[in-house]
Steps between C-alpha positions, in 0.01 A plus 500: 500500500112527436543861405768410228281231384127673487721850277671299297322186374207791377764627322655227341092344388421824342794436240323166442102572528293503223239598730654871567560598131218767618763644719779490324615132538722392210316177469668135485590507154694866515661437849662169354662688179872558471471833493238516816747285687830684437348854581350350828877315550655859436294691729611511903143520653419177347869380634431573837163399493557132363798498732264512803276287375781275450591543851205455646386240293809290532495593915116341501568158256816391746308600794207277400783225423675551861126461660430189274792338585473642840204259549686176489549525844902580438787487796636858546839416281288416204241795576797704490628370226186520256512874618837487405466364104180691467680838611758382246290427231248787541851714499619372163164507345454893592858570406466316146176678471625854593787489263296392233236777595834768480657337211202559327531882572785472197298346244 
């Protein structure tokens, strides 16, 4: 999960930074441009790679909202069942997020 996160959040900050235009970075401007976005949409490396980061990203925010909630001092049933609705909702946020992140492919 740390490996996914450390590659790919580099990757997806050098779109953004203004910082690397030295080495090639787009810059903030560019990278937020129609045309930026739709060739980055239409290209599979940056469809995998925002997929992870998706994933892992999605994995760590309902983790940290299991372990929050975690902390009210719970019974099991309702331990269980905040793992339950967090499985559920980190789930449907990946899958919304990965078809949008494929749909895209088509743009």
């Amino acid at each position: 999960m740390a490996l996914v996160l450390v590659v790919a959040i580099p990757i997806h900050l050098h779109n953004f930074s203004t910082l690397l235009r030295p080495l090639g970075a787009p810059g903030y401007e560019l990278a937020l441009s129609w045309e930026f976005v739709r060739s980055r949409a239409r290209d599979i490396f940056y469809t995998i790679t925002y997929t992870a980061l998706l994933g892992a990203a999605t994995y760590h925010g309902m983790y940290g909202v299991r372990s929050v909630v975690y902390e009210l001092s719970l019974t099991k049933t309702y331990e269980r069942l905040v793992s339950i609705i967090c499985f559920l909702a980190g789930a449907g946020l990946f899958a919304f997020g990965a078809y949008v992140a494929i749909a895209a492919l088509f743009l």
